[in-house]
C-alpha positions, 0 to 999 in steps of 0.5 A: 511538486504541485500544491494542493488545498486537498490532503491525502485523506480528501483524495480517500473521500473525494476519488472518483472510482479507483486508488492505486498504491505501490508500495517498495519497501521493507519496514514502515514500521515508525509509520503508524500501527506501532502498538500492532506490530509490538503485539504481533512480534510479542505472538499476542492476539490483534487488538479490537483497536487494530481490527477497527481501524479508520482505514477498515472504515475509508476502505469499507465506505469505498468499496459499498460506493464502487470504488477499487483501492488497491495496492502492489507491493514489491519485496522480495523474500525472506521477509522481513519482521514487519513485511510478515506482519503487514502481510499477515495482519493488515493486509487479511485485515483490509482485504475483509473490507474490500481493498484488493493486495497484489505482490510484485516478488522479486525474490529471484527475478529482476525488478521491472520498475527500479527507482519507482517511489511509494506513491498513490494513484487516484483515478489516472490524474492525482499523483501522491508521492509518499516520502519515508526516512530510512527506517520507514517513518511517513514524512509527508507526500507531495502531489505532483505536476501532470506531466508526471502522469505518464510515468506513474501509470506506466510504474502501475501497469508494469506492476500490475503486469507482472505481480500476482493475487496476494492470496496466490503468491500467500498460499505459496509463501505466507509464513 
C-alpha cells in the first residue's frame, strides 16, 4: 500500500481523462444510499435526494470535462435484492449523467478474473483498492504501489473483453 496526501474523492476531481471501476459483489448495501434501497424494497418512488445526489453531479462535471467514468460489474444471476436495486435505480440514474455501466454475467460461464478485488482505476496509473466487510460496508481504500499496475489493467481488460452494454444485457434480464 502506498500512502497518498489525495483522498479517493481528489482522484474524482484531479483525473485526467478516464476512471474505471470493478465492481464484484452482491450487496453494498451498509455503504451509502440505505435510505434509497429501504424505499425501493418498500415499492416506493425514488427520493429528489436519491435523483440529486453528489456523485449525479462528479459524474455530470466529468463527462461536460471529457472525461469517461465507467464501471464493470460481475454478478451472476438470480439477483440479489440490492444488485435489482443498484440496477435498476442507480445505475439508469448515473448513466443520465454520463457514466457508462458494463456487465461481466457469469451466471452460466466461468469468472475470467477470479480473486479480482473491487478497485478504482484512474488513468492507467492510480490504483484504489476498495475494502468492504462481509455484508458490503466500504471500510476505506488503499492506493497501491505501481508495480501493482499491470495486474489491475489486465483485471480491467479482461473484463472489459468479456462484459456486454448494461443496456444489452438489461433488455435481455432486467427485472
Amino acid at each position: 500500500m502506498t500512502t497518498s496526501s489525495k483522498t479517493l474523492g481528489d482522484w474524482f476531481k484531479d483525473f485526467d481523462r478516464e476512471a474505471f471501476r470493478l465492481e464484484t459483489l452482491d450487496d453494498y448495501s451498509k455503504s451509502g444510499g440505505v435510505d434509497a434501497y429501504r424505499a425501493f424494497l418498500a415499492g416506493e418512488p425514488q427520493s429528489e435526494e436519491f435523483k440529486m445526489a453528489g456523485w449525479v453531479t462528479t459524474v455530470g462535471n466529468a463527462v461536460q470535462a471529457g472525461k469517461r467514468i465507467y464501471r464493470v460489474h460481475v454478478l451472476a444471476r438470480p439477483l440479489t435484492d440490492y444488485l435489482r436495486f443498484e440496477l435498476s435505480w442507480g445505475y439508469r440514474r448515473n448513466m443520465a449523467a454520463g457514466e457508462e455501466f458494463f456487465i461481466l454475467d457469469t451466471t452460466n460461464e466461468e469468472n475470467p478474473i477470479p480473486g479480482a478485488p473491487d478497485f478504482w482505476l484512474f488513468g492507467e496509473k492510480v490504483i484504489g483498492a476498495m475494502n468492504y466487510d462481509s455484508e458490503g460496508k466500504y471500510l476505506g481504500v488503499d492506493f497501491l504501489e505501481e508495480d501493482h499496475l499491470s495486474t489491475f489493467l489486465a483485471y480491467r481488460d479482461t473484463a472489459m473483453a468479456q462484459a456486454v452494454p448494461f443496456t444489452e444485457w438489461w433488455a435481455k434480464y432486467g427485472e
